[in-house]
N, C-alpha and C positions, 0 to 999 in steps of 0.2 A: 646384896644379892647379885650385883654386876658381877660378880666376879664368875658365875656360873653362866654369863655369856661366851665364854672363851677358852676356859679348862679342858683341856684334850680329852681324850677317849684313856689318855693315859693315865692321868690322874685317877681314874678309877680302877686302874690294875695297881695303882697304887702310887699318891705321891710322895710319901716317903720313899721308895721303892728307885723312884727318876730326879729326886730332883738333884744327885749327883752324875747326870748324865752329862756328856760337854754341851756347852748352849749351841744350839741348833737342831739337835735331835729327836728332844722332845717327847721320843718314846711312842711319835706317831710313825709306823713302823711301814718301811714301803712295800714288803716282802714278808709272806713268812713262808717258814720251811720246813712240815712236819714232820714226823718218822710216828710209827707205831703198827699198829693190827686194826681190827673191823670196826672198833669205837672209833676213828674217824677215817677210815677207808672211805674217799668219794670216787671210787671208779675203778682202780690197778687188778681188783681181786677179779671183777667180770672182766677185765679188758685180757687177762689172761685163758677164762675158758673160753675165749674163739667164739666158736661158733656153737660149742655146745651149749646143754642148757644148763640153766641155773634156777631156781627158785629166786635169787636173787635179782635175777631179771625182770621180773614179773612182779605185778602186783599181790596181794595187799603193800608191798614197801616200795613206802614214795608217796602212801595214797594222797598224807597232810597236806603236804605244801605243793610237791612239784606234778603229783597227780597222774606220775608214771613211775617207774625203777628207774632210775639212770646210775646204782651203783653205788647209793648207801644203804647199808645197812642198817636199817631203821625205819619210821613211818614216815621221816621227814628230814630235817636238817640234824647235820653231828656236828658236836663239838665245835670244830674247826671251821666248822660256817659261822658260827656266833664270834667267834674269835677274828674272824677276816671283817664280819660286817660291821662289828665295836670298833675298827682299825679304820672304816670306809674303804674296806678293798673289796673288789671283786669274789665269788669265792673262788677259791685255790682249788683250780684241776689237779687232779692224778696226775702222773709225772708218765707212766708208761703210754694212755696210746700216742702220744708226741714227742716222748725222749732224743728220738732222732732229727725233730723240726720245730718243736716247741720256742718259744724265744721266751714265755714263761716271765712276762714283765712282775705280778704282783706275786711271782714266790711256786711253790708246787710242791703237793703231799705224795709222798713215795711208802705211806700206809700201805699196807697188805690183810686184809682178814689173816687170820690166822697167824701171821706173825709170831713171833719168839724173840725173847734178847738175846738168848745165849744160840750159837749156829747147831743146825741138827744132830752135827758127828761131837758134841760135845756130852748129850745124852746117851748117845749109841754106844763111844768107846767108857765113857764112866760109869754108866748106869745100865748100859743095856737096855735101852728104853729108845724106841722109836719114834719119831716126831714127823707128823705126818707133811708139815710145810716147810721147803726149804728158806722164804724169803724171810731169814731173820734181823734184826737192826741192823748188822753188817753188812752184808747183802746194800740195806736201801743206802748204808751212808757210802757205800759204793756206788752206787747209782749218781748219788747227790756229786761226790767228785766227780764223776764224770759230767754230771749238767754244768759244772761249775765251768768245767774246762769250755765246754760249749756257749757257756752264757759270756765267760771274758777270755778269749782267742791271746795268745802270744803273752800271756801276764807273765812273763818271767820271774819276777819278782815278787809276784802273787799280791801285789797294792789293790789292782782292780777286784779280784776275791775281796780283799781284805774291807774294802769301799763298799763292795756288797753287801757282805756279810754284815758289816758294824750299821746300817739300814735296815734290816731284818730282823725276825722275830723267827727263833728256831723252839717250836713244839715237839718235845721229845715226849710223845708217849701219847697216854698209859702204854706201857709197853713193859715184858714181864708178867702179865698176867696169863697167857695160856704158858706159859712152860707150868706154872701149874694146874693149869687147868687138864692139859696132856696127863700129867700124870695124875691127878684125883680121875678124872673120867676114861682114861686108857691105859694106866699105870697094871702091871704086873702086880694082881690081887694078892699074892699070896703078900706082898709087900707093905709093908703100913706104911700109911699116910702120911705117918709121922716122917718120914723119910725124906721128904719134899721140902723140909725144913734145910734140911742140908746143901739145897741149892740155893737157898739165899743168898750166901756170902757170894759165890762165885755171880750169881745173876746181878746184885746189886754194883759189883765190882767192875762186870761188864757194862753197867751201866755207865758208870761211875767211868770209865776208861772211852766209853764214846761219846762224852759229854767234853773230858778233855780234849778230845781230836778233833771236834767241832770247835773249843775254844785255837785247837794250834792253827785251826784253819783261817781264822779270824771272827767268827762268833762272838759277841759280843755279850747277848742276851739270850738265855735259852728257858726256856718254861718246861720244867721238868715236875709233874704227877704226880699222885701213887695211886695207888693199886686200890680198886671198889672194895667194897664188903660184902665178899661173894657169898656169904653165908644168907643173905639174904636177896639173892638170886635162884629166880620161879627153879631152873633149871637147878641147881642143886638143893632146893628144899625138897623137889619130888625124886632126883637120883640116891636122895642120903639118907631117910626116911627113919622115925625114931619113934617109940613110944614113950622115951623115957622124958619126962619135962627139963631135967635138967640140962638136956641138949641144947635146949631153946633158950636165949638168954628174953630180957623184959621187948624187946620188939620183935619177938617171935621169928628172929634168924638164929639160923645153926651157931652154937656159942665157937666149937672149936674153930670152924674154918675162917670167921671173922677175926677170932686171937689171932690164926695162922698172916690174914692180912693186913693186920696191925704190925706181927715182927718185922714184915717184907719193909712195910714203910719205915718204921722205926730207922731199921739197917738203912733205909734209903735218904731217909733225913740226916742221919749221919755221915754219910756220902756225902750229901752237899755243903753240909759244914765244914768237911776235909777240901773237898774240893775250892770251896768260896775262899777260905782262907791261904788254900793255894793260889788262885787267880783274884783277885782284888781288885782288880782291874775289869772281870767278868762281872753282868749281873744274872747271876742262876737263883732262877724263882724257883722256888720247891711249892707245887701248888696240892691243895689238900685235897683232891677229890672225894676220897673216904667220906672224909668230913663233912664234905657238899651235901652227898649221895645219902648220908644216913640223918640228912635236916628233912628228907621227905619221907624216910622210912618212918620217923619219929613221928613228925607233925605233916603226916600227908592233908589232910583237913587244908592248913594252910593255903593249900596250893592247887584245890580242888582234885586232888587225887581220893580217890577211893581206899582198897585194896594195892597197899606198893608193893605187895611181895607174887599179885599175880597177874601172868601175862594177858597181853591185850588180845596178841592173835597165835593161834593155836589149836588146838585143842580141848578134850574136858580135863574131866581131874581135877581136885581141890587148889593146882598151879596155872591150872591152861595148858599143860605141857603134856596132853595125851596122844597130843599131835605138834607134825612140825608145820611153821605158818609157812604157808605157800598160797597158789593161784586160789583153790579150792577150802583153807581155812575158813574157821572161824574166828571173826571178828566180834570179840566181845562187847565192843560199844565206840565209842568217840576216843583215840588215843591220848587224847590230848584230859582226860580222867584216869591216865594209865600210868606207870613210871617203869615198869619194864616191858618192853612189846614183844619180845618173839622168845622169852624164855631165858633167851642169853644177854640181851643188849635191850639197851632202854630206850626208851620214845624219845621226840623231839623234845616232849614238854620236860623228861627229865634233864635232857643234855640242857635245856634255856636255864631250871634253876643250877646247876653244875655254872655252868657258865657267869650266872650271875655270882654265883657265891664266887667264882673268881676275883670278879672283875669288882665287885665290890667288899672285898674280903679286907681285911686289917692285916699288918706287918708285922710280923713274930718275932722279935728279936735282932739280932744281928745276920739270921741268916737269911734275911728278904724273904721269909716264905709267905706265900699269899696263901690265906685258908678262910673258912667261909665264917660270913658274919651272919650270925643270924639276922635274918628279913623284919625289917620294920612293920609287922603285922601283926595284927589280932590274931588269933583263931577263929575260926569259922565254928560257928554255934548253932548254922543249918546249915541244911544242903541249899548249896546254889540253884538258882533255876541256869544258869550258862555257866559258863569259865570266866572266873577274874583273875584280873593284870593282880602280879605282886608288887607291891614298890618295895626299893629297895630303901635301904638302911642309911640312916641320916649319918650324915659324915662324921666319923670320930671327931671327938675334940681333941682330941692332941694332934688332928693332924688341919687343923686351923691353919694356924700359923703357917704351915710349910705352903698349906694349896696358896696362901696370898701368896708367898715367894713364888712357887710355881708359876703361877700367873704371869708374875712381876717381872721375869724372867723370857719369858715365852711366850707372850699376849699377841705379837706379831705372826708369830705360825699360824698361818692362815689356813693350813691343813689339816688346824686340830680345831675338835668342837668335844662336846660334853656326849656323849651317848648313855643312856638308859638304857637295860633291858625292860624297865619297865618306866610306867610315867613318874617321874617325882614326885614325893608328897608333897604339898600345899609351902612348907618349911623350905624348900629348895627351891621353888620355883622363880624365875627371874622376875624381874621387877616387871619388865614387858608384858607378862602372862604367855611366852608364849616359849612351849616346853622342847627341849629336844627332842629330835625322833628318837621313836620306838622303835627297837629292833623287827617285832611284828607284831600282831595281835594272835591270842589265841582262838583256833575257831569256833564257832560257837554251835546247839544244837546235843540235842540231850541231855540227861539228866548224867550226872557220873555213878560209877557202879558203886553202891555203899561198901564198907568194909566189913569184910568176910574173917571170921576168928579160924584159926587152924582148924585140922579137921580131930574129933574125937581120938581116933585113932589110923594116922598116917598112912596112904598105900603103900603095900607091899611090891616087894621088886625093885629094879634099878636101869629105868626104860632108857635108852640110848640121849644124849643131850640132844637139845633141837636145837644148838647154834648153824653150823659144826664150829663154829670158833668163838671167842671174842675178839 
């Protein structure tokens, strides 16, 4: 059991994944570097509307954890807070309101709500189709050169980037999910849907083309996505509305537009198989979100969620989506029994299991992709009277062996420790009894909402999305 005195944070993104990293590195990561849209936007999207207002500024979001807005979108931590605090980093500021003074020591997300992979005039002049936000992936990894330049002064040679860079952990994403989103919910009606498909190639390729440029920059390690299972997203179950069952697949999401998010990723796992075998030298995680996202659509029970397919704050309607969540929403209960909170984007509690399915996910093959393992748990046979901690998933045995090398190797990194998002079970714990931290506790207070079956027959209409993005 010693040996889980000492196992980094890394080991749990996977030690298969690090243990051909050069010794030193370890995988506990000094920096990281994000890019994407509103799933983990921590501040660039307000820091841009000034002085005006935003709903975004304002409460209900924030209420969980920091108990103000400060500029995620969400009830509490995203993503990329879980990822900084599994690392023992600070979390990672937005990059815009200090671009010009920042010194930005543990890293900085240049996320934007609304985001795009592909740039606006790529829809305009192909498609004829309008996109309402110009700050696309391009846009932020121009930004990113440009901090780069500021963070290492006269690098001629680009060594000091490259010293950077190869210490760092670059999150590329979810990104690519509103260029669909733009055209299912503001797409030119007379146009079918089906039509959306044809930007795959070019979006994945984009993808796939800024992943290289981060590798020519010196990137080392990049954690590359995919794309949710929009289909069962509160905000498209109530905009797409059906009487026919066969729309619905067996978790009661929209069948087509989840196929539609399976191609993107498919395309997208294939990218990094081109890619990885290009660079060999890179380690590009292709991490399974999908996959994560649809362990709680399936077995919400698990995880004390109620109803996953409806919003926390909003409105009425059989989604919560009859209103958009602002100052004056309704707040349907404790977010933390919820897994999507404002129609478009999910609660804290969803981003904690997403995160965990990362971070203790299994290793796919040869193309290092981390995808979620299912949770070492029962199902839940009643209802909770609070919120319980998940633990997570006992360590593969085939990757035994490697954690003792890892160990064996790396014991003296004094800056790696083991983190859980949740407490170990009993089977892992050190011989000492005394467990690693928890990333946080969930809070507690209320009963959770039970689950709600769809409605008999679906409203009518196609009411404006409540994001405005993801």
């Amino acid at each position: 059991m010693g040996i889980f005195k000492c196992l980094s944070a890394c080991l749990l993104v996977s030690a298969a994944l690090l243990l051909n990293l050069p010794p030193g590195l370890c995988g506990c990561y000094k920096r990281i570097f994000s890019f994407g849209d509103s799933i983990i936007d921590t501040g660039n999207f307000i820091h841009m509307s000034g002085n005006g207002s935003s709903r975004y500024k304002e409460l209900p979001y924030g209420m969980t954890f920091f108990k103000n807005a400060i500029g995620r979108i969400c009830d509490g931590h995203v993503l990329v807070d879980f990822y900084a605090q599994a690392f023992q980093l600070p979390m990672i500021p937005p990059n815009l309101p200090e671009q010009d003074s920042g010194l930005f020591p543990n890293g900085a997300n240049f996320a934007v709500a609304g985001a795009t992979a592909m740039p606006p005039a790529y829809y305009y002049r192909r498609w004829n189709h309008s996109v309402p936000m110009p700050h696309s992936l391009g846009v932020q990894i121009g930004w990113f050169k440009e901090m780069l330049q500021h963070l290492a002064p006269g690098d001629d040679d680009g060594a000091k980037i490259r010293q950077l860079l190869n210490e760092s952990l670059i999150v590329l994403g979810e990104i690519g999910g509103n260029d669909y989103n733009f055209w299912f919910w503001f797409g030119d009606a007379t146009k079918p849907r089906e039509q959306a498909s044809r930007f795959i190639p070019d979006i994945v390729a984009y993808i796939g083309s800024s992943v290289q440029e981060l590798i020519g920059l010196g990137a080392t390690s990049i954690l590359i996505p995919s794309n949710f299972p929009i289909g069962c997203v509160s905000s498209y179950l109530s905009m797409f509305p059906s009487s026919d069952p066969t729309d619905f697949d067996g978790d009661r999401c929209l069948r087509w537009f989840n196929d539609f998010s399976t191609r993107h990723n498919k395309a997208l796992r294939g990218e990094v198989a081109r890619l990885k075998a290009r660079n060999p030298g890179a380690k590009l995680i292709y991490a399974d979100y999908y996959g994560a996202a649809m362990e709680f659509v399936k077995n919400p029970g698990r995880f004390g969620i109620g109803n996953p397919l409806v919003a926390c704050c909003g409105g009425g309607g059989p989604y919560h989506t009859g209103a958009a969540c602002e100052r004056t929403a309704k707040v349907w209960g404790n977010p933390s029994y919820f897994a999507n909170w404002d129609g478009v984007h999910m609660t804290e509690m969803a981003y904690e299991v997403i995160a965990q399915g990362v971070f203790n996910g299994g290793v796919y093959s040869s193309l290092s992709v981390i995808g979620f393992h299912p949770i070492a748990e029962s199902r839940q046979t009643s209802t909770p009277a609070r919120p319980r901690r998940r633990a997570p998933p006992s360590a593969p045995a085939a990757s035994a062996a490697s954690a003792a090398a890892f160990h064996h190797r790396h014991a003296n990194q004094s800056r790696c420790r083991t983190v859980y998002l949740a407490p170990p079970p009993p089977s892992l714990a050190p011989a000492d009894g005394h467990h690693p931290p928890v990333i946080r506790p969930r809070p507690a207070g209320g009963a959770p909402t039970p689950p709600r079956p769809l409605p008999a027959e679906p409203p009518l209409g196609r009411p404006p999305p409540p994001g405005p993005f993801l």
